[in-house]
C-alpha angles and dihedrals in degrees: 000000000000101000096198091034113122091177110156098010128116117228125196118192130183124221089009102146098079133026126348093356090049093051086047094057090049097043086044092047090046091049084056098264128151095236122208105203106199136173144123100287116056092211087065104038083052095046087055091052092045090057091050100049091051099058093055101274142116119254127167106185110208111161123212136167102218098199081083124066102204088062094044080052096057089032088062091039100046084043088053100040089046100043109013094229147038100216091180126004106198102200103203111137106109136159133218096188087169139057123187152061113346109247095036080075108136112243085235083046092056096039101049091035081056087051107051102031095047120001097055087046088055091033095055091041084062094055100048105034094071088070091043088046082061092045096039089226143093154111142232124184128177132189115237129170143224089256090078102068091038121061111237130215098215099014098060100130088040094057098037085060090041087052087043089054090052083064109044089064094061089042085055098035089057098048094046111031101100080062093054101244111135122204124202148157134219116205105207114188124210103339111169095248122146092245087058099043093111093068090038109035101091115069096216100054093043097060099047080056091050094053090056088065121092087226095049101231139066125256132271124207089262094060091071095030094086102047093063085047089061091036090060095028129086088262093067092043095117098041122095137151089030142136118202103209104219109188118128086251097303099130086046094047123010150051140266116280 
Protein backbone atom coordinates (compact mmCIF):
# COMPACT_ATOMS: atom_id res chain seq x y z
CA UNK A 1 0.00 0.00 0.00
CA UNK A 2 1.08 3.79 -0.74
CA UNK A 3 0.27 5.31 2.32
CA UNK A 4 0.25 9.37 0.83
CA UNK A 5 -1.32 7.98 -3.07
CA UNK A 6 -4.44 9.57 -3.95
CA UNK A 7 -4.46 7.61 -7.57
CA UNK A 8 -7.85 7.33 -8.84
CA UNK A 9 -9.70 9.86 -6.07
CA UNK A 10 -11.46 13.11 -6.68
CA UNK A 11 -10.62 15.77 -4.64
CA UNK A 12 -12.79 19.13 -4.25
CA UNK A 13 -11.28 21.99 -2.53
CA UNK A 14 -12.73 25.36 -1.67
CA UNK A 15 -10.85 28.61 -1.97
CA UNK A 16 -8.23 26.90 -3.63
CA UNK A 17 -7.05 29.36 -5.95
CA UNK A 18 -5.04 31.37 -3.56
CA UNK A 19 -3.23 30.53 -0.19
CA UNK A 20 -3.69 27.16 1.95
CA UNK A 21 -6.44 25.79 -0.44
CA UNK A 22 -4.40 26.52 -3.18
CA UNK A 23 -1.40 24.69 -1.68
CA UNK A 24 -3.78 21.90 -0.96
CA UNK A 25 -4.89 21.52 -4.81
CA UNK A 26 -0.93 21.48 -5.92
CA UNK A 27 0.30 19.12 -3.10
CA UNK A 28 -3.54 16.52 -4.04
CA UNK A 29 -2.90 16.67 -7.78
CA UNK A 30 0.70 15.88 -7.17
CA UNK A 31 -0.25 12.95 -4.89
CA UNK A 32 -2.35 11.70 -8.12
CA UNK A 33 -5.30 12.95 -7.27
CA UNK A 34 -8.28 14.19 -9.75
CA UNK A 35 -8.49 17.99 -8.17
CA UNK A 36 -11.43 19.85 -8.26
CA UNK A 37 -10.06 24.36 -7.91
CA UNK A 38 -12.96 26.20 -6.89
CA UNK A 39 -13.75 29.91 -5.78
CA UNK A 40 -15.75 32.82 -6.51
CA UNK A 41 -13.95 34.09 -9.85
CA UNK A 42 -13.74 31.70 -12.50
CA UNK A 43 -10.02 33.43 -13.97
CA UNK A 44 -8.62 32.42 -11.05
CA UNK A 45 -10.15 29.28 -10.42
CA UNK A 46 -8.91 28.43 -14.36
CA UNK A 47 -5.49 29.75 -13.90
CA UNK A 48 -5.16 27.23 -10.82
CA UNK A 49 -6.27 24.42 -12.92
CA UNK A 50 -4.07 25.45 -15.69
CA UNK A 51 -1.02 25.23 -13.33
CA UNK A 52 -1.96 22.18 -12.33
CA UNK A 53 -2.51 20.70 -15.38
CA UNK A 54 0.98 21.87 -16.62
CA UNK A 55 2.73 20.51 -14.43
CA UNK A 56 1.17 16.74 -15.16
CA UNK A 57 -1.46 16.77 -13.31
CA UNK A 58 -5.48 16.61 -13.52
CA UNK A 59 -7.86 20.38 -12.76
CA UNK A 60 -11.27 20.89 -13.46
CA UNK A 61 -12.08 25.00 -12.57
CA UNK A 62 -15.59 25.40 -11.58
CA UNK A 63 -16.05 28.52 -9.79
CA UNK A 64 -18.85 28.97 -6.86
CA UNK A 65 -19.53 31.35 -4.34
CA UNK A 66 -20.74 29.01 -1.29
CA UNK A 67 -22.27 31.29 0.48
CA UNK A 68 -25.29 30.40 -2.21
CA UNK A 69 -26.87 27.34 -2.35
CA UNK A 70 -27.98 27.29 -5.63
CA UNK A 71 -24.12 27.45 -6.76
CA UNK A 72 -22.95 24.68 -4.06
CA UNK A 73 -25.82 22.78 -5.73
CA UNK A 74 -24.34 23.03 -9.53
CA UNK A 75 -20.66 22.93 -8.02
CA UNK A 76 -21.51 19.32 -6.55
CA UNK A 77 -23.51 18.39 -9.78
CA UNK A 78 -20.95 19.63 -12.52
CA UNK A 79 -18.15 17.86 -10.08
CA UNK A 80 -20.41 14.42 -10.18
CA UNK A 81 -21.46 14.41 -13.76
CA UNK A 82 -17.58 15.26 -14.78
CA UNK A 83 -15.84 13.01 -12.52
CA UNK A 84 -18.48 10.39 -10.94
CA UNK A 85 -17.39 10.89 -7.68
CA UNK A 86 -16.08 13.47 -4.93
CA UNK A 87 -13.27 11.03 -2.89
CA UNK A 88 -12.36 14.17 -0.32
CA UNK A 89 -13.91 17.23 -0.27
CA UNK A 90 -11.48 19.67 1.72
CA UNK A 91 -13.88 22.57 2.79
CA UNK A 92 -11.33 25.65 3.39
CA UNK A 93 -12.79 29.03 1.83
CA UNK A 94 -13.77 31.19 4.80
CA UNK A 95 -14.40 35.07 5.46
CA UNK A 96 -13.63 37.32 8.29
CA UNK A 97 -15.68 40.46 6.93
CA UNK A 98 -15.09 42.28 11.00
CA UNK A 99 -12.21 43.20 13.35
CA UNK A 100 -12.63 44.17 16.16
CA UNK A 101 -13.87 43.71 19.66
CA UNK A 102 -16.08 40.94 19.98
CA UNK A 103 -19.38 42.17 20.78
CA UNK A 104 -19.08 45.27 18.60
CA UNK A 105 -19.70 42.29 15.53
CA UNK A 106 -22.34 43.72 12.89
CA UNK A 107 -25.35 41.72 12.80
CA UNK A 108 -24.57 41.36 8.56
CA UNK A 109 -20.76 40.56 9.87
CA UNK A 110 -22.04 37.57 12.15
CA UNK A 111 -24.48 36.32 9.78
CA UNK A 112 -22.54 36.17 6.87
CA UNK A 113 -19.39 35.16 8.96
CA UNK A 114 -22.14 31.93 10.26
CA UNK A 115 -22.75 31.30 6.66
CA UNK A 116 -19.74 30.99 5.19
CA UNK A 117 -17.57 29.49 8.09
CA UNK A 118 -20.13 26.82 9.07
CA UNK A 119 -23.31 26.53 7.23
CA UNK A 120 -21.77 26.17 3.71
CA UNK A 121 -19.28 23.59 5.27
CA UNK A 122 -22.49 21.48 6.63
CA UNK A 123 -24.28 22.39 3.93
CA UNK A 124 -21.42 20.90 1.10
CA UNK A 125 -20.85 17.75 3.25
CA UNK A 126 -24.72 17.09 2.52
CA UNK A 127 -24.39 17.21 -0.67
CA UNK A 128 -21.41 14.96 -1.14
CA UNK A 129 -21.80 12.19 1.67
CA UNK A 130 -24.89 10.42 -0.12
CA UNK A 131 -22.30 9.13 -3.01
CA UNK A 132 -19.49 8.18 -0.16
CA UNK A 133 -22.17 6.55 1.78
CA UNK A 134 -22.44 3.98 -2.00
CA UNK A 135 -18.74 3.62 -2.16
CA UNK A 136 -18.22 3.28 1.52
CA UNK A 137 -15.50 5.60 1.30
CA UNK A 138 -14.70 9.05 1.58
CA UNK A 139 -13.02 12.19 3.28
CA UNK A 140 -13.82 15.74 4.56
CA UNK A 141 -11.56 17.82 5.74
CA UNK A 142 -12.03 21.38 6.91
CA UNK A 143 -9.68 23.93 7.81
CA UNK A 144 -10.04 25.24 11.09
CA UNK A 145 -7.66 27.60 13.04
CA UNK A 146 -6.06 28.14 16.46
CA UNK A 147 -8.09 30.44 17.00
CA UNK A 148 -10.41 28.20 17.71
CA UNK A 149 -9.12 26.69 20.97
CA UNK A 150 -7.72 30.64 22.34
CA UNK A 151 -10.18 33.50 22.86
CA UNK A 152 -9.18 36.59 20.75
CA UNK A 153 -9.51 39.98 21.48
CA UNK A 154 -10.27 41.31 17.77
CA UNK A 155 -11.07 37.72 15.98
CA UNK A 156 -14.07 36.69 18.19
CA UNK A 157 -16.65 35.74 15.42
CA UNK A 158 -13.81 34.11 13.49
CA UNK A 159 -12.92 31.90 16.19
CA UNK A 160 -16.46 31.19 17.45
CA UNK A 161 -17.17 29.60 13.48
CA UNK A 162 -13.60 27.89 13.55
CA UNK A 163 -14.66 26.29 17.01
CA UNK A 164 -18.03 25.54 15.44
CA UNK A 165 -16.20 23.69 12.55
CA UNK A 166 -14.24 21.55 15.16
CA UNK A 167 -17.02 20.49 15.84
CA UNK A 168 -18.80 19.83 12.79
CA UNK A 169 -16.16 17.06 11.91
CA UNK A 170 -16.97 14.92 15.11
CA UNK A 171 -20.37 15.53 14.61
CA UNK A 172 -19.81 14.12 11.18
CA UNK A 173 -17.27 11.54 12.09
CA UNK A 174 -19.83 10.03 14.57
CA UNK A 175 -23.09 9.94 12.03
CA UNK A 176 -20.97 8.34 8.91
CA UNK A 177 -18.32 6.25 10.10
CA UNK A 178 -19.87 2.85 9.68
CA UNK A 179 -19.84 3.93 6.32
CA UNK A 180 -15.84 4.72 6.41
CA UNK A 181 -15.86 8.38 5.88
CA UNK A 182 -13.72 9.98 8.05
CA UNK A 183 -14.19 13.49 8.98
CA UNK A 184 -11.29 15.81 10.35
CA UNK A 185 -9.91 19.36 10.89
CA UNK A 186 -6.42 20.95 10.64
CA UNK A 187 -5.77 24.42 12.93
CA UNK A 188 -3.41 26.09 11.32
CA UNK A 189 -1.97 29.38 13.33
CA UNK A 190 -0.61 32.48 11.63
CA UNK A 191 0.31 31.17 7.96
CA UNK A 192 1.22 34.52 5.27
CA UNK A 193 -1.70 34.08 3.19
CA UNK A 194 -3.58 37.09 1.57
CA UNK A 195 -6.67 36.38 3.60
CA UNK A 196 -4.39 36.78 6.83
CA UNK A 197 -2.33 39.94 5.73
CA UNK A 198 -3.82 41.93 8.04
CA UNK A 199 -2.12 40.05 11.06
CA UNK A 200 1.28 39.70 8.91
CA UNK A 201 1.67 42.51 6.95
CA UNK A 202 3.69 44.67 9.22
CA UNK A 203 7.02 43.56 9.80
CA UNK A 204 7.18 44.60 13.21
CA UNK A 205 4.29 42.95 14.50
CA UNK A 206 5.07 39.59 12.53
CA UNK A 207 7.84 39.04 13.82
CA UNK A 208 6.90 39.65 17.59
CA UNK A 209 4.20 36.82 16.61
CA UNK A 210 6.94 34.65 15.16
CA UNK A 211 8.87 34.75 18.02
CA UNK A 212 5.95 33.43 20.04
CA UNK A 213 6.19 30.34 18.12
CA UNK A 214 8.25 27.54 19.32
CA UNK A 215 9.64 27.30 15.67
CA UNK A 216 10.37 30.94 15.38
CA UNK A 217 8.68 31.76 12.14
CA UNK A 218 4.94 31.90 10.62
CA UNK A 219 3.54 29.46 8.43
CA UNK A 220 3.56 29.14 4.60
CA UNK A 221 0.83 27.35 2.58
CA UNK A 222 2.88 24.53 2.45
CA UNK A 223 3.00 24.15 6.10
CA UNK A 224 -0.74 23.01 6.19
CA UNK A 225 -0.65 21.34 2.53
CA UNK A 226 0.59 18.12 3.75
CA UNK A 227 -1.58 17.48 6.55
CA UNK A 228 -5.07 17.27 4.11
CA UNK A 229 -2.76 14.77 1.69
CA UNK A 230 -2.42 12.16 4.90
CA UNK A 231 -6.06 12.97 6.03
CA UNK A 232 -7.56 11.55 2.24
CA UNK A 233 -4.80 9.19 1.64
CA UNK A 234 -4.40 5.45 2.89
CA UNK A 235 -2.27 6.74 5.61
CA UNK A 236 -5.20 8.62 7.28
CA UNK A 237 -7.56 5.63 6.74
CA UNK A 238 -8.17 4.91 10.65
CA UNK A 239 -8.54 8.95 11.98
CA UNK A 240 -11.69 10.50 12.33
CA UNK A 241 -13.25 13.37 14.58
CA UNK A 242 -10.01 14.94 14.75
CA UNK A 243 -8.21 18.46 14.50
CA UNK A 244 -4.22 18.54 13.58
CA UNK A 245 -3.11 21.44 15.17
CA UNK A 246 -0.66 22.93 12.76
CA UNK A 247 1.18 26.06 14.53
CA UNK A 248 4.80 26.12 14.53
CA UNK A 249 4.57 25.37 18.49
CA UNK A 250 2.48 28.27 19.41
CA UNK A 251 -0.10 26.49 21.37
CA UNK A 252 2.68 24.76 23.01
CA UNK A 253 4.78 28.17 23.64
CA UNK A 254 3.47 31.30 23.10
CA UNK A 255 0.60 33.94 23.65
CA UNK A 256 -2.71 35.27 21.89
CA UNK A 257 -2.19 37.78 19.04
Amino acid sequence: MKLFDLSGKVALITGSTRGIGKAIAHAMAEAGAKVVVSSRKADACETVAEEITASGGEALAVPCNISDDIAQDALVKTVLDHWGQIDSLVANAAVNPYYGEFLDTPDEAFDKTIRVNIRANMRLSKLVVPQMIERKDGSIIVVSSIAAFKGSPMLGMYAVTKAADVQVVRNLAVAYGESNIRANAIAPALVKTDFAKTLWEDPERAQKVADSYALKRLGDPEDIAGAAVFLAAPAGAWMTGQTLIIDGGWSVAGDAY
